[in-house]
MIKOL-496202 format. One record per atom (N, C-alpha, C, O, CB): residue in one letter; atom name; y, x, z. Coordinates in pm, whole numbers, plus 50000, padded with zeros to 5 digits. Glycine has a CB too. Layout:
<recs>
<aa: A, at: CA, py: Y, px: X, pz: Z>
...
</recs>
This chain:
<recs>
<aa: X, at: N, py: 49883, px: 50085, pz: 50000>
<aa: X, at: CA, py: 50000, px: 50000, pz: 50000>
<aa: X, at: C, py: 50123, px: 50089, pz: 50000>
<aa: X, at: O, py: 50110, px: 50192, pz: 50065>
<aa: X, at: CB, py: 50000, px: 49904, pz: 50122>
<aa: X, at: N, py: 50233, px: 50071, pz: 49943>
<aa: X, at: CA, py: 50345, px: 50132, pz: 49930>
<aa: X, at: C, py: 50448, px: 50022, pz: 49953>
<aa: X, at: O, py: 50436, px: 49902, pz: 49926>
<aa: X, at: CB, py: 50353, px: 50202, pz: 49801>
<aa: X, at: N, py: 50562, px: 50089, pz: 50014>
<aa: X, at: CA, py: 50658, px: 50028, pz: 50092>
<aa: X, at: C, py: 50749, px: 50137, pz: 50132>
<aa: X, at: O, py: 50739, px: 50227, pz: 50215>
<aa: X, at: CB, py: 50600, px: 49953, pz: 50207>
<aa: X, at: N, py: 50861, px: 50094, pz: 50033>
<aa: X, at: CA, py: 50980, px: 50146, pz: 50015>
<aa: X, at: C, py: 50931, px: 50285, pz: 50014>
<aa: X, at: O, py: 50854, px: 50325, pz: 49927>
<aa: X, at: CB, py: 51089, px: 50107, pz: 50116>
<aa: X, at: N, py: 50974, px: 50360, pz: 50112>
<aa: X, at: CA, py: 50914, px: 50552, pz: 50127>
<aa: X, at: C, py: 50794, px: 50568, pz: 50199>
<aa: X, at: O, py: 50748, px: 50675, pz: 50238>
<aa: X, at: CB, py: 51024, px: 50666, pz: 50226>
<aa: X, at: N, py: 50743, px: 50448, pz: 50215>
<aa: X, at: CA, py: 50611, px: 50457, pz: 50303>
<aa: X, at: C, py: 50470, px: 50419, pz: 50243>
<aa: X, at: O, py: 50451, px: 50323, pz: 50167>
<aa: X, at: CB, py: 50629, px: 50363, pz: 50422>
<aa: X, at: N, py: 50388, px: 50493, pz: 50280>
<aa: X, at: CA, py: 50262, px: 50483, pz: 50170>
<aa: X, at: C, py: 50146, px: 50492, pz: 50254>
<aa: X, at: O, py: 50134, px: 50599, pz: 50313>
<aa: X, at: CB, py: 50255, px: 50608, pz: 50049>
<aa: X, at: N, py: 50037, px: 50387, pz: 50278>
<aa: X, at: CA, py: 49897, px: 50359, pz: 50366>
<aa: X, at: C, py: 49820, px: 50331, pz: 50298>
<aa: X, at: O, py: 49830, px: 50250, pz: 50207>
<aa: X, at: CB, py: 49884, px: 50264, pz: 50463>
<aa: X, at: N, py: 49700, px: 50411, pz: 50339>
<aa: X, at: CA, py: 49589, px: 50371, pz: 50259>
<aa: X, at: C, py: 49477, px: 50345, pz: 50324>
<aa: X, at: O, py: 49462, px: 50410, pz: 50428>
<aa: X, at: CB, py: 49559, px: 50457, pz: 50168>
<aa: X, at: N, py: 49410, px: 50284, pz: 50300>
<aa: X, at: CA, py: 49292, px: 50215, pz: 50370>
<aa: X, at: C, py: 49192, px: 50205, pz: 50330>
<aa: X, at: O, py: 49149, px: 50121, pz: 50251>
<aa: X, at: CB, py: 49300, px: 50113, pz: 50399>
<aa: X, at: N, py: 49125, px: 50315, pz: 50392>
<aa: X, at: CA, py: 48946, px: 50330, pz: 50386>
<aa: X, at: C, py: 48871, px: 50265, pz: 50472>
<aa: X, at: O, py: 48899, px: 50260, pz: 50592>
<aa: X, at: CB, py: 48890, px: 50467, pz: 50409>
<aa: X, at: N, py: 48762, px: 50208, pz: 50417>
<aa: X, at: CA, py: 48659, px: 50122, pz: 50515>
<aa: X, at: C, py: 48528, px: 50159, pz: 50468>
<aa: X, at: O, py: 48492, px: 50144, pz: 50352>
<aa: X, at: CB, py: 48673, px: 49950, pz: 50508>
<aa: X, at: N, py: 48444, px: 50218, pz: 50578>
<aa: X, at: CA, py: 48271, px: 50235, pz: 50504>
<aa: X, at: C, py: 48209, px: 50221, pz: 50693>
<aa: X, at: O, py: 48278, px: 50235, pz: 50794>
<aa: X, at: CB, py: 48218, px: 50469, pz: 50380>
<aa: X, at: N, py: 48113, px: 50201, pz: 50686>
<aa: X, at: CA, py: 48015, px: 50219, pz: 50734>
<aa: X, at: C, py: 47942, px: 50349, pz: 50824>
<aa: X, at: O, py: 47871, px: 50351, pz: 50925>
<aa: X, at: CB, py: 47972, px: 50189, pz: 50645>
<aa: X, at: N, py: 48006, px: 50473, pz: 50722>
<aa: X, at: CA, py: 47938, px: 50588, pz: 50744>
<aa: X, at: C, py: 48042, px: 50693, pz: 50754>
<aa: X, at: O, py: 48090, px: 50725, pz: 50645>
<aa: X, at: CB, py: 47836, px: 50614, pz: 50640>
<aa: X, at: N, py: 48095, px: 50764, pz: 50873>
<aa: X, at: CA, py: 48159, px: 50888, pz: 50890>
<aa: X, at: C, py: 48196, px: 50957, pz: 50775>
<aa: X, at: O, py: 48314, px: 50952, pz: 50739>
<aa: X, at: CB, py: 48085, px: 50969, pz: 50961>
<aa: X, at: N, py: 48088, px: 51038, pz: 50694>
<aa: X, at: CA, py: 48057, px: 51122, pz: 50620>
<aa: X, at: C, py: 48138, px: 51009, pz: 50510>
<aa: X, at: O, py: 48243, px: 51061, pz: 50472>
<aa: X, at: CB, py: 47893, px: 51178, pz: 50619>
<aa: X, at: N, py: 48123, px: 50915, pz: 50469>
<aa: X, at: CA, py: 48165, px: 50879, pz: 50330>
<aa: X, at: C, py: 48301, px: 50835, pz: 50399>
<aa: X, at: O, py: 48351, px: 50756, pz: 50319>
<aa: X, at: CB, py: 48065, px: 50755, pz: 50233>
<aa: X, at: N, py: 48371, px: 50846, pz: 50487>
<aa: X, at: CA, py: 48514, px: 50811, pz: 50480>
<aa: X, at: C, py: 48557, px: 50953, pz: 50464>
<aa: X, at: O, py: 48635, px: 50960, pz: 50369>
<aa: X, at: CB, py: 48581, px: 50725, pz: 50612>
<aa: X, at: N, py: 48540, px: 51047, pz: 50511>
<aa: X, at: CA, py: 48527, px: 51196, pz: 50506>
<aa: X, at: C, py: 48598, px: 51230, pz: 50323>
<aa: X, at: O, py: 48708, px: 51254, pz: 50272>
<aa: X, at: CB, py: 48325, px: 51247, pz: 50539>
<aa: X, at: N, py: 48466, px: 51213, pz: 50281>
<aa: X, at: CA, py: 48511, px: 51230, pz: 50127>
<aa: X, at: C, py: 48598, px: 51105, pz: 50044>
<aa: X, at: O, py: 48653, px: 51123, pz: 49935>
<aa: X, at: CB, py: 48369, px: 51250, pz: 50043>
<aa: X, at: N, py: 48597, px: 51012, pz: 50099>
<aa: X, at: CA, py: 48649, px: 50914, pz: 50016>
<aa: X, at: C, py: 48785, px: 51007, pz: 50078>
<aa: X, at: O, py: 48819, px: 51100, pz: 50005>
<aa: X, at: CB, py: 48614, px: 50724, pz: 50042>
<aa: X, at: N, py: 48850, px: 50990, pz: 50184>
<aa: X, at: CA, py: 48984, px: 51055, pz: 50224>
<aa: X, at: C, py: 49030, px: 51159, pz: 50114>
<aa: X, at: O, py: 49127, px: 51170, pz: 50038>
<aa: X, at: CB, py: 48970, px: 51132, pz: 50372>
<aa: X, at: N, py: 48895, px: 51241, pz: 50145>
<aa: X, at: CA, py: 48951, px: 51389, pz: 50037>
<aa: X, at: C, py: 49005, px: 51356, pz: 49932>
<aa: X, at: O, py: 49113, px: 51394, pz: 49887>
<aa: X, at: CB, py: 48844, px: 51490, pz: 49976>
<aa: X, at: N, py: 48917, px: 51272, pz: 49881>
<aa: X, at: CA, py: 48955, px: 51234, pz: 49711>
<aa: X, at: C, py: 49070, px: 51135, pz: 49726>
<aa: X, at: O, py: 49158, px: 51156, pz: 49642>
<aa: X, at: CB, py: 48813, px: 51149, pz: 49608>
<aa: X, at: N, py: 49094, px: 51042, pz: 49800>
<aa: X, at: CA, py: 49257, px: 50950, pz: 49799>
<aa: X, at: C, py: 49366, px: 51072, pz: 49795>
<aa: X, at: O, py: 49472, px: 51092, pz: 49736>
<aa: X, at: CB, py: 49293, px: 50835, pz: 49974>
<aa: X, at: N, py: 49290, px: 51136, pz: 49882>
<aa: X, at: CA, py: 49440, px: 51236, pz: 49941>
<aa: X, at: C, py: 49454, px: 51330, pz: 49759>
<aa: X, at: O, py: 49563, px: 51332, pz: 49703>
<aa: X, at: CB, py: 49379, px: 51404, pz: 50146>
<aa: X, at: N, py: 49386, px: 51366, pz: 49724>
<aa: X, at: CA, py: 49405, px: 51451, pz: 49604>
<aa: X, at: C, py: 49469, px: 51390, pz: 49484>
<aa: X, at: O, py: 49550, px: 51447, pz: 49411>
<aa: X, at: CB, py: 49280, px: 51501, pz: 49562>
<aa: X, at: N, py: 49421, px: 51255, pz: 49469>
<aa: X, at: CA, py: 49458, px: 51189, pz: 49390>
<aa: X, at: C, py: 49628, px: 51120, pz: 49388>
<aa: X, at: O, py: 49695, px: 51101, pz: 49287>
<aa: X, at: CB, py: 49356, px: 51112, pz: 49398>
<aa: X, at: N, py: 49673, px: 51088, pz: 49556>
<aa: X, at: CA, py: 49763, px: 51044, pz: 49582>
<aa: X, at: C, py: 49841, px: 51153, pz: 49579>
<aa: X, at: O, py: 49899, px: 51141, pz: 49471>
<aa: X, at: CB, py: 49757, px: 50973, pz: 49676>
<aa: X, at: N, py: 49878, px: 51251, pz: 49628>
<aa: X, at: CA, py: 49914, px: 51394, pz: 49599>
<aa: X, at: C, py: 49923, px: 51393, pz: 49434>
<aa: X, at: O, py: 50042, px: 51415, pz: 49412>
<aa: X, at: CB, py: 49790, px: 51510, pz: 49663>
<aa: X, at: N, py: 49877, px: 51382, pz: 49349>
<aa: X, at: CA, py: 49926, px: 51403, pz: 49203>
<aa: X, at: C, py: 50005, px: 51294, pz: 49144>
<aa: X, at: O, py: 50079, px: 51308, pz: 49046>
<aa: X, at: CB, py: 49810, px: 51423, pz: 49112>
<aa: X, at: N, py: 49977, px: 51135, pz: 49236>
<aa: X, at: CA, py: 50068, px: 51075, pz: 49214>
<aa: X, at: C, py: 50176, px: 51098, pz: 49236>
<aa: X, at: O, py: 50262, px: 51057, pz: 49158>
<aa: X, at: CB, py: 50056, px: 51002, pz: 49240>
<aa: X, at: N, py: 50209, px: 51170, pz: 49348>
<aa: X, at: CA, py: 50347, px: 51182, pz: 49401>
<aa: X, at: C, py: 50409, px: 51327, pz: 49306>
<aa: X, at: O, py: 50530, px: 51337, pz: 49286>
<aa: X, at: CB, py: 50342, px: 51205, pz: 49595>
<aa: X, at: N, py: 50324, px: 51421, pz: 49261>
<aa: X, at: CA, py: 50410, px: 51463, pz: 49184>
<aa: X, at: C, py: 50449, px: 51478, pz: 49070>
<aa: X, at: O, py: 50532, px: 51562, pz: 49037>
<aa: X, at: CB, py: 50417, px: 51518, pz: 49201>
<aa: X, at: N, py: 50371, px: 51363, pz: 48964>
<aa: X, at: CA, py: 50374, px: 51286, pz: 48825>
<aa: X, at: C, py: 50474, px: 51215, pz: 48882>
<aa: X, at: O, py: 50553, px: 51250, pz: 48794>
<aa: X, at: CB, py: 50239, px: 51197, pz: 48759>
<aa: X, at: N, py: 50565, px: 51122, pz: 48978>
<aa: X, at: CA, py: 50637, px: 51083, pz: 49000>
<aa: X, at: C, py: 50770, px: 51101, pz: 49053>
<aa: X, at: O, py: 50866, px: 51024, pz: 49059>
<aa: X, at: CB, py: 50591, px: 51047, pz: 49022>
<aa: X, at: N, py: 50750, px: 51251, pz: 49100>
<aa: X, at: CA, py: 50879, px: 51364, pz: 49122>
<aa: X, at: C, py: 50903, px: 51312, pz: 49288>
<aa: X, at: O, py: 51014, px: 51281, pz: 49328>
<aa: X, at: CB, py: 51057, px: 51335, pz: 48990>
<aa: X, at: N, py: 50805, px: 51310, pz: 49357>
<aa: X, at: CA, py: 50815, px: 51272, pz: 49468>
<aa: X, at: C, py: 50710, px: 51373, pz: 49564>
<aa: X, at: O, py: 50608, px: 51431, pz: 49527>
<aa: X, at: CB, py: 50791, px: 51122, pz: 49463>
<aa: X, at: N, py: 50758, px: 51372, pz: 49667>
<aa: X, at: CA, py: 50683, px: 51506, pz: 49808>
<aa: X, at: C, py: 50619, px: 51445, pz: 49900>
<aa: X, at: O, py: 50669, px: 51365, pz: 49979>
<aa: X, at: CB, py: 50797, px: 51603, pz: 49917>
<aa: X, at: N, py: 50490, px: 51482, pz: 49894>
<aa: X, at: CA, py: 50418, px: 51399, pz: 50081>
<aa: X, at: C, py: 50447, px: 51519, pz: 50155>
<aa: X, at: O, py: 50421, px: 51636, pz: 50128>
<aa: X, at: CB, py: 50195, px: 51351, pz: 50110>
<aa: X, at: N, py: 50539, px: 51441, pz: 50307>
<aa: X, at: CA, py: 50604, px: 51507, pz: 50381>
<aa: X, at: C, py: 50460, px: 51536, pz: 50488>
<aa: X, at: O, py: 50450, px: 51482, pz: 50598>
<aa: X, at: CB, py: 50748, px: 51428, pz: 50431>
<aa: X, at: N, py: 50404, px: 51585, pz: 50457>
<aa: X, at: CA, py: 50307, px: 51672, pz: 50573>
<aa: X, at: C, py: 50342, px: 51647, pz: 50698>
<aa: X, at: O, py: 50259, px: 51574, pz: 50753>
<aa: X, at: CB, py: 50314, px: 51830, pz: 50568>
<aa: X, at: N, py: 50426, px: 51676, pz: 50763>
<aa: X, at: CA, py: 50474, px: 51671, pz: 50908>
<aa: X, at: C, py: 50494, px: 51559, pz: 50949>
<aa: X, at: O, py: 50515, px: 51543, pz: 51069>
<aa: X, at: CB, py: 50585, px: 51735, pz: 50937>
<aa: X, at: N, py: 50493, px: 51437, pz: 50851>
<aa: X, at: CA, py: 50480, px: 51303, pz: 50890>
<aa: X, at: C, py: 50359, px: 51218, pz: 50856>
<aa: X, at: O, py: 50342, px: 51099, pz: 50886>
<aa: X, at: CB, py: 50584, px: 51244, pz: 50841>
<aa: X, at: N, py: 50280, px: 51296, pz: 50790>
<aa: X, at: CA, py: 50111, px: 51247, pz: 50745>
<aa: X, at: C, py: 50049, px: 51256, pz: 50859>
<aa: X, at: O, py: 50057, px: 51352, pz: 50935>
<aa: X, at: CB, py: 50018, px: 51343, pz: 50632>
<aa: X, at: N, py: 49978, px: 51145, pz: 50877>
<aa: X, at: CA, py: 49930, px: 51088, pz: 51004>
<aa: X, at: C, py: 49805, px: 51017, pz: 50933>
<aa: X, at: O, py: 49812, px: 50932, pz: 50845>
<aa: X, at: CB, py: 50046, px: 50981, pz: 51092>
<aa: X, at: N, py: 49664, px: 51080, pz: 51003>
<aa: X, at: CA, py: 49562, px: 50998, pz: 50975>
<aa: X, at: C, py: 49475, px: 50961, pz: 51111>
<aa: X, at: O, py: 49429, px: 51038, pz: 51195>
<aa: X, at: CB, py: 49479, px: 51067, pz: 50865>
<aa: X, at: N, py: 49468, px: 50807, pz: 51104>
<aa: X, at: CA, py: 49377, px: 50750, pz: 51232>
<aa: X, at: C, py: 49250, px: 50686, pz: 51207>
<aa: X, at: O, py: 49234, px: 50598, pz: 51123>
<aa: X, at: CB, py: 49450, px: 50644, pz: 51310>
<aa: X, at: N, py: 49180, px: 50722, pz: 51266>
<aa: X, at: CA, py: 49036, px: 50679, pz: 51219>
<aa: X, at: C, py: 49014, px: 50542, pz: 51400>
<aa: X, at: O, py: 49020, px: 50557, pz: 51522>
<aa: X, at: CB, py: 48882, px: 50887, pz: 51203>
<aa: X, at: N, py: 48991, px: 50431, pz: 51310>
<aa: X, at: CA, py: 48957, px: 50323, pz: 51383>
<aa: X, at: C, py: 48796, px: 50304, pz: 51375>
<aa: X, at: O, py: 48739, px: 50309, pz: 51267>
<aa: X, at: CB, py: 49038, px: 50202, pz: 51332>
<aa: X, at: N, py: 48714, px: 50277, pz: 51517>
<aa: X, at: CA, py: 48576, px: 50255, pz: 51467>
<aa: X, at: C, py: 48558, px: 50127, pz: 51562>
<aa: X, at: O, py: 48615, px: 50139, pz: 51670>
<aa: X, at: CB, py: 48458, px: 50394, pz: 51488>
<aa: X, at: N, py: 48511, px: 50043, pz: 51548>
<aa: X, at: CA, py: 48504, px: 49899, pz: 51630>
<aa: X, at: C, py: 48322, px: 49872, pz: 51697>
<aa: X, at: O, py: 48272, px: 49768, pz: 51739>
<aa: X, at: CB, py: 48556, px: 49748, pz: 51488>
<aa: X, at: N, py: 48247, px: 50036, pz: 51681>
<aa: X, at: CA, py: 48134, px: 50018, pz: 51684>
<aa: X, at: C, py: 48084, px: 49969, pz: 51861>
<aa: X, at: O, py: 48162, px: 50005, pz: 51949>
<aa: X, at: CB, py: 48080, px: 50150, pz: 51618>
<aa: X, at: N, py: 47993, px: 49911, pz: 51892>
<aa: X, at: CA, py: 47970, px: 49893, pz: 52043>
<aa: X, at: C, py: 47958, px: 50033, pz: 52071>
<aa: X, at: O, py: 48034, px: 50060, pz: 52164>
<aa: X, at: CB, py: 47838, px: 49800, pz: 52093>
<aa: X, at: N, py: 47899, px: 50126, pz: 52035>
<aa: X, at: CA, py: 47889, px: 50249, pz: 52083>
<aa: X, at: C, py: 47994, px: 50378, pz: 52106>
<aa: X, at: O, py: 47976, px: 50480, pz: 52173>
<aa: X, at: CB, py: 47806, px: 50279, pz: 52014>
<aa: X, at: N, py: 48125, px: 50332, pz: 52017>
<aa: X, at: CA, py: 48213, px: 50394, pz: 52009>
<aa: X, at: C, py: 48310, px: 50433, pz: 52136>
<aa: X, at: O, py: 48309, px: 50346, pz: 52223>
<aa: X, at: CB, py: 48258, px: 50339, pz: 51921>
<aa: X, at: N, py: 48372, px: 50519, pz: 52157>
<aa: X, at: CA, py: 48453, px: 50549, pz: 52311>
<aa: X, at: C, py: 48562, px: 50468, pz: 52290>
<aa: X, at: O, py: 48635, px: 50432, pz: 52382>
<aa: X, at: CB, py: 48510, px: 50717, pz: 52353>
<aa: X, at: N, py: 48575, px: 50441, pz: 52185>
<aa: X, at: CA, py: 48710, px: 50341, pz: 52146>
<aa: X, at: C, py: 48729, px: 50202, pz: 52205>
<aa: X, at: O, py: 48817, px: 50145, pz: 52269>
<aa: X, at: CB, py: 48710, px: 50308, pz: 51993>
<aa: X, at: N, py: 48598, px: 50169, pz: 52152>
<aa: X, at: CA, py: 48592, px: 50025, pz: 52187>
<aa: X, at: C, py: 48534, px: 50015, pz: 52381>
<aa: X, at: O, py: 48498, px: 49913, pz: 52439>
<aa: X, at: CB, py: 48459, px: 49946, pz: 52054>
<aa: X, at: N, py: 48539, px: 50091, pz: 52412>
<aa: X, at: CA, py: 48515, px: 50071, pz: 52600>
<aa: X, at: C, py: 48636, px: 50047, pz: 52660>
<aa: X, at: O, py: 48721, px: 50135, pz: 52670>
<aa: X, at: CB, py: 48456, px: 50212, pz: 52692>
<aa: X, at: N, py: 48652, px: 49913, pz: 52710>
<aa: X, at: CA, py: 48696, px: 49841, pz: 52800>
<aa: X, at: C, py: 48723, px: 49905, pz: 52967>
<aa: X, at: O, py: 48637, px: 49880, pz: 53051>
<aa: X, at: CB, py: 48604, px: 49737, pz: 52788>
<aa: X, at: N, py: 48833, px: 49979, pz: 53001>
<aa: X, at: CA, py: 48849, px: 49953, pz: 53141>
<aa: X, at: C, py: 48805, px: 49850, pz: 53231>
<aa: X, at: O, py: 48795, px: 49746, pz: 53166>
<aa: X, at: CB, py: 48953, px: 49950, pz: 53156>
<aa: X, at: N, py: 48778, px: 49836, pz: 53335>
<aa: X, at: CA, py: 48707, px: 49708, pz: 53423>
<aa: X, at: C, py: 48760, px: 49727, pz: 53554>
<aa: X, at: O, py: 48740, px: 49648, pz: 53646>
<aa: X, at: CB, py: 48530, px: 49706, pz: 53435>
<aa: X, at: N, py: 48844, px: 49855, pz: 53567>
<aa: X, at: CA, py: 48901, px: 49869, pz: 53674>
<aa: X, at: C, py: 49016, px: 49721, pz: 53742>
<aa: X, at: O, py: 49061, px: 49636, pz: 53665>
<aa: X, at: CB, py: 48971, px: 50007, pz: 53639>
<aa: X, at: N, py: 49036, px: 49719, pz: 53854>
<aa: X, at: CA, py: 49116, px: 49633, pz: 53881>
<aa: X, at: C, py: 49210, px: 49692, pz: 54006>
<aa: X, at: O, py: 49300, px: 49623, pz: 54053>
<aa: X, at: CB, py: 49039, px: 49509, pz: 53903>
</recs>
């Protein structure tokens, strides 16, 4: 998605390893967009978060403290 100077992309799989490479290849590809278009990915503001919603994940554990 692109928005105004801002640009997100959104990978979804199943498997670690294939978001891994799918990333590589967005990122390479998006990178030549930006400079077929005379435009710079500002590095120091590239931010990648990996969300996992698995029951097993440390992510998804719930505090219970009270």
């Amino acid at each position: 998605m692109l928005f105004a100077d801002d640009t997100d992309v959104i990978i979804s799989s199943r498997h670690f390893g294939d978001i891994c490479w799918v990333s590589n290849l967005v990122l390479s590809h998006v990178i030549k967009w930006f400079a077929a278009n005379k435009l710079v990915l500002n590095i120091d503001k590239t931010k990648l978060n990996i969300l996992n919603n698995s029951p097993h994940s440390a992510l998804s554990i719930v505090s219970k403290e009270k």
